[in-house]
N, C-alpha and C positions, 0 to 999 in steps of 0.2 A: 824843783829843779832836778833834773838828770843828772845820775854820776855821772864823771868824769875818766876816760880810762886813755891813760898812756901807753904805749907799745915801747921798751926797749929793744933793737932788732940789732942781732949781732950776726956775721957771716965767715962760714969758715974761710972765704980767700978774700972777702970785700972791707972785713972788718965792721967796726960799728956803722953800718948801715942808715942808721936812724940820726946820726949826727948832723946835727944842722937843721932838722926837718921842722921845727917849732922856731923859729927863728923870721924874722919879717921877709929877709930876701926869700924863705919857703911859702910860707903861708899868707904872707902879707900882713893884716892889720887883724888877723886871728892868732899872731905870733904869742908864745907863751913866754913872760922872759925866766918863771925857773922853772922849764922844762926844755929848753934847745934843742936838746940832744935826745930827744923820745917821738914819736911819733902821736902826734893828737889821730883819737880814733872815735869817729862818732857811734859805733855800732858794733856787738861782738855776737856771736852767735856759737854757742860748746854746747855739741849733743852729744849724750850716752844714753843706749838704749840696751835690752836686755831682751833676747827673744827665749834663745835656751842660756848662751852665754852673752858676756858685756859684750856691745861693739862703738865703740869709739868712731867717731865721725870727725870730718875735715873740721879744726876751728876755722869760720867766715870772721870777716873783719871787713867794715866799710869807714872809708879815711878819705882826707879831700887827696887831692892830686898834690905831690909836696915835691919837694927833694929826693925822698928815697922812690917817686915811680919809674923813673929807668932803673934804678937800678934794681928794682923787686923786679921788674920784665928781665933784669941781667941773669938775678939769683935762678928764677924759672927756667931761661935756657939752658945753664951750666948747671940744671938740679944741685945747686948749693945747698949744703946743708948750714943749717941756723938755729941761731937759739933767741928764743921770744921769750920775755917777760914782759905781760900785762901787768899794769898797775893800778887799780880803780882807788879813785878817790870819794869819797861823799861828805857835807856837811858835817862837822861836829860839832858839840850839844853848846860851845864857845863861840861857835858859828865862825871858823877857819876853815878850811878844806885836812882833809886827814887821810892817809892811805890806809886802805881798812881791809883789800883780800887785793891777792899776786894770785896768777894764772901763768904757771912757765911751761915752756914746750922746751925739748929738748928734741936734737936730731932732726929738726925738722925741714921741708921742702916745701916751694910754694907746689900748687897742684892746679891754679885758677886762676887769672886777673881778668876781672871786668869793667871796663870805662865805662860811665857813665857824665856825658855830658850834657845839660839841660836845653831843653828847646828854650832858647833865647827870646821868644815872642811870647810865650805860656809860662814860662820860670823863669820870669828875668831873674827872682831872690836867689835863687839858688846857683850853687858854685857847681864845678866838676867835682868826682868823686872817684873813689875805684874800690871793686870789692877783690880783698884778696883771702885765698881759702889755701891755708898750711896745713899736712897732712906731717903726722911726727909720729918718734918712738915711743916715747912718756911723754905725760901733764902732769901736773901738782897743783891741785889748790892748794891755799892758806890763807883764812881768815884770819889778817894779821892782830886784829884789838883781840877779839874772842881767841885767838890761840888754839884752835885747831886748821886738821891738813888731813891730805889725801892724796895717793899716787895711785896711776895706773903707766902699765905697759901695755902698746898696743903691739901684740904679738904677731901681728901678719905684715908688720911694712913691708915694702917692695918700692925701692927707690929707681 
């Protein structure tokens, strides 16, 4: 089974963004009941690459269509800044879920929203979706069980 990774999304004038979003009246019957207030995220995408120096790339993120998608298309017009905590979870050795590595962005700004909505004759299985790509000041990994961490500064934002 695939981990599991939550979104905490807080905004500097919307406040917790992410509130309510795991919740039945968001998601319907993929509602989380202890996670309400996070963002279920089926897909995350954090590149760094290193040509002469690091360069840091938009974190992608694909999520069903919930609660917080007006107001991610809000945050995008008003270039809100935000702060994102990833939370991945994976099975532990008990067989409970465990959080095991935090991904947080700081300063950040949505840069992208994409709907995708499935052709309904060809995907009936499949729900809406939306890819959203946050461009930030800093990240932090920390692998929370093993106890290590990493920070970078991306030094050229331009909001």
């Amino acid at each position: 089974m695939a981990n599991i990774i939550y979104l905490k999304l807080t905004g500097e004038k919307q406040g917790l963004i992410s509130a309510g979003c795991s919740t039945a009246d968001s998601i319907g019957n993929k509602y989380q009941s202890a996670h309400e207030d996070e963002i279920f995220v089926y897909e995350l995408i954090n590149q760094v690459t290193r040509v002469d120096n690091v360069s840091l790339h938009p974190v992608e993120i694909r999520k069903p269509v919930d609660k917080s998608t007006p107001l991610l298309a809000q945050a995008l017009n008003d270039n809100e800044k935000l702060k994102c905590e990833f939370l991945f979870y994976r099975t532990s050795l008990s067989g409970g879920n465990e959080l095991y590595f935090k991904v947080k962005l700081s300063d950040a700004v949505i840069t992208d929203l994409r709907f995708f909505y499935p052709n309904s004759l060809t995907n009936n299985e499949m729900q809406p979706q939306e890819n959203v790509s946050f461009k930030f000041a800093s990240i932090e990994w920390e692998h929370v069980v093993a106890r290590t961490s990493s920070y970078i500064l991306w030094n050229n934002v331009e909001y």
